[in-house]
N, C-alpha and C positions, 0 to 999 in steps of 0.2 A: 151280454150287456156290456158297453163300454165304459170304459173307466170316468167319471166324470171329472172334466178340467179341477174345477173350483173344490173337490175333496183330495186331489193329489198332494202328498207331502213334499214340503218344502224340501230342496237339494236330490229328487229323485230324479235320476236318470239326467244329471246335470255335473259339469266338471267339481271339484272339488271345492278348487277356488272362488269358483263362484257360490258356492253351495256355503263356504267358509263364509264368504264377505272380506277374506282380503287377500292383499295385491302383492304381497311381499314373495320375489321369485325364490327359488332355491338359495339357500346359505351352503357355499361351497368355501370351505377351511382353507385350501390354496389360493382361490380368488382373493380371501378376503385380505391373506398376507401380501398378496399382489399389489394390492389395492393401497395397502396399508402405507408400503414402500412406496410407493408412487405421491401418494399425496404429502406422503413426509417431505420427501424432495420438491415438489413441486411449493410445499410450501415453504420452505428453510430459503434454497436459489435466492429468489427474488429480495431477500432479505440482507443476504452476503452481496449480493448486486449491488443494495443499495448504500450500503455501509462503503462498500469499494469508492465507489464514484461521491460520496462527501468525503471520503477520507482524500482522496486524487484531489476534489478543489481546496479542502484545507491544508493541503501541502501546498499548490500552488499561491493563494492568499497568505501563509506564510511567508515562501521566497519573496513573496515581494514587499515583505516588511510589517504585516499584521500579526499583531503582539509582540513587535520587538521592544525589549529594554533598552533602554539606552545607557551606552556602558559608563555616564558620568553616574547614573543612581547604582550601581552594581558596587562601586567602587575595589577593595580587595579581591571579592571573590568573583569578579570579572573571568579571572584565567579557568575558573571552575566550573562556570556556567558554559555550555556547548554556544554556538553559534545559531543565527535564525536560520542559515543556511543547511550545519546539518540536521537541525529540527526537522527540517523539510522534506530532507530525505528520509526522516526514519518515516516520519507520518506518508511517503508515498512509498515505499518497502512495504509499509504495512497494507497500503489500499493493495499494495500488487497482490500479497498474499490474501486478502481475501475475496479477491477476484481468482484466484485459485480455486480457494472454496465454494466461490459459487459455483464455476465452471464444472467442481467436482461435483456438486451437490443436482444442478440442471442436468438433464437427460436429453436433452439439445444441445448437442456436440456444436454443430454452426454458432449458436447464441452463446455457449460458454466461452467460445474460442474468439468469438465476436470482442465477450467483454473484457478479457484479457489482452488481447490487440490495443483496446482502448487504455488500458494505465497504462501500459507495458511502457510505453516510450518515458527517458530519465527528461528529467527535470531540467535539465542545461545541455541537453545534446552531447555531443561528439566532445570528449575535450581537447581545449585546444594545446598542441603540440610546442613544447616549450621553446622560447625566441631563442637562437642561435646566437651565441657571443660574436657579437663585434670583433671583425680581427682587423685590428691597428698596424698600420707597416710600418717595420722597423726603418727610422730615421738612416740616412745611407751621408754617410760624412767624405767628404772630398778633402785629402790634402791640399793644403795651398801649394803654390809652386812657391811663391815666394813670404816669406816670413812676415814679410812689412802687411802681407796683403789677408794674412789670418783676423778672424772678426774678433768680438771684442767678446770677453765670455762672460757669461749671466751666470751670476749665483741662483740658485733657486729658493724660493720664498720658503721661510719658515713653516710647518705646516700645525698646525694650531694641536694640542693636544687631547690626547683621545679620554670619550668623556669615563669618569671612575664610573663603576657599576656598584659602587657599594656606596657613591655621594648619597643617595638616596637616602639608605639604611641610616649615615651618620647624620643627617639632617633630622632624620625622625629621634635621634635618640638625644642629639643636643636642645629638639624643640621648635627648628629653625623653620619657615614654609617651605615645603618642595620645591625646587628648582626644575622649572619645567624643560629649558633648556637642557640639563644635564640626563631628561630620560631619554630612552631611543624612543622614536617613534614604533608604531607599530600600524603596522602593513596592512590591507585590507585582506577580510576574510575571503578564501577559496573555497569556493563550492567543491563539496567531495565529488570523487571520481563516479562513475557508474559501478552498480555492483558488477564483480567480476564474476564468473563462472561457477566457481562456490557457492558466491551469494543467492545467486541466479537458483543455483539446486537445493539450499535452504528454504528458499519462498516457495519454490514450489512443493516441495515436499511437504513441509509446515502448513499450507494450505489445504493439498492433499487432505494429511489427519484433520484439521478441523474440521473442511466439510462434510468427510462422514461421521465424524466424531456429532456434530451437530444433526445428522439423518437420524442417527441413533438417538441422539436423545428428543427428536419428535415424533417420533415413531411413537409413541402415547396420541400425541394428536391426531396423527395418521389413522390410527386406530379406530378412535372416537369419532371421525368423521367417517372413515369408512361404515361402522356400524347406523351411524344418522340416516347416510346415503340410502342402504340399505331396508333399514325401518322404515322409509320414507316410500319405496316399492324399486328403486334402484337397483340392478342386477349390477354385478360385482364382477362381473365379468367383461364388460362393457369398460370399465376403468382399465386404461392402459393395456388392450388387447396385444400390443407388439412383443413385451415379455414374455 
């Protein structure tokens, strides 16, 4: 007598999986730290990206004058405050470096290198090569032949005296208003040089550690999403096959 369909027990002669009612593939311990790594970095990158390139426009928006003080409200501590100029620079020092980190932290070699390409270039280019002094020719004097026919000689003008550097000080202490004539002027602010080759292996190195200094610390996330994936019937495997 054959077995009748409709008294056969449920999950006989049927896979597991299906027998179980669910989807979830093999949980493999390497896959899953695979997994883990990958999604850490995949997710931190895009974040040191984006940080990189506001930091790159807030240098630029800077140089060209947003939130500068102006040095009549500064008044004494004028000399103590940096310049908008090297502000600029630090805030694009920093977007380089963490364009560093993202490139560390991205597993796209072309795209990290991509992003680093982009701030890399300094803020004021090439700088320019200091003006060569003026060379004045010495004046070439001709004896006269004859006596009567020598010129007539010019005194030179008194030349006015050089201003005190302490008029200032003595003005402040007798009471008197600052004599604006008697300060030097001062000169307009020079953009710093580009970082030199030191600088240059600072940023990157500093960058270097933070990006995986950051891989590390979302490696918790990485985690957690890898196990969702997974819960979800996601094989683990499947995440980042090329490792």
């Amino acid at each position: 007598m054959s077995d009748d369909p409709l008294r056969r027990k449920p999950g006989k002669r049927r896979p597991a999986i299906w027998a179980s009612g669910g989807q979830r593939p093999p949980f493999d311990l390497r896959a899953l730290g695979r997994a883990t790594l990958h999604l850490s970095r995949e997710g931190i990158a895009p974040i040191h990206a984006w940080a990189a390139r506001g930091l790159r426009r807030a240098a630029v928006n800077v140089k060209n004058g947003a939130g500068r003080i102006p040095a009549g409200k500064l008044g004494r501590v004028e000399r103590f405050v940096p310049s908008h100029l090297r502000v600029a620079a630090w805030v694009k020092n920093l977007a380089a470096t963490l364009s560093h980190a993202s490139a560390t932290a991205d597993e796209d070699v072309t795209r990290g290198n991509a992003l680093v390409a982009e701030i890399a270039p300094h803020l004021w280019g090439a700088a320019p090569p200091p003006p060569a002094p003026e060379q004045v020719p010495e004046p070439v004097t001709v004896a006269p032949a004859d006596p009567s026919d020598a010129p007539p000689v010019v005194l030179a003008e008194p030349e006015p005296a050089a201003a005190d550097p302490l008029a200032a000080i003595r003005d402040d202490l007798a009471g008197k208003p600052p004599q604006e004539a008697s300060r030097a002027p001062v000169g307009p602010a020079l953009p710093p040089a580009p970082p030199g080759p030191v600088a240059e292996g600072a940023i990157q190195v500093s960058g270097y550690l933070i990006g995986w200094a950051s891989v590390l610390a979302a490696l918790p996330y990485g985690l957690v999403r890898s196990l969702w994936l997974w819960a979800n019937g996601r094989d683990l495997k499947t995440i980042d096959p090329e490792d």
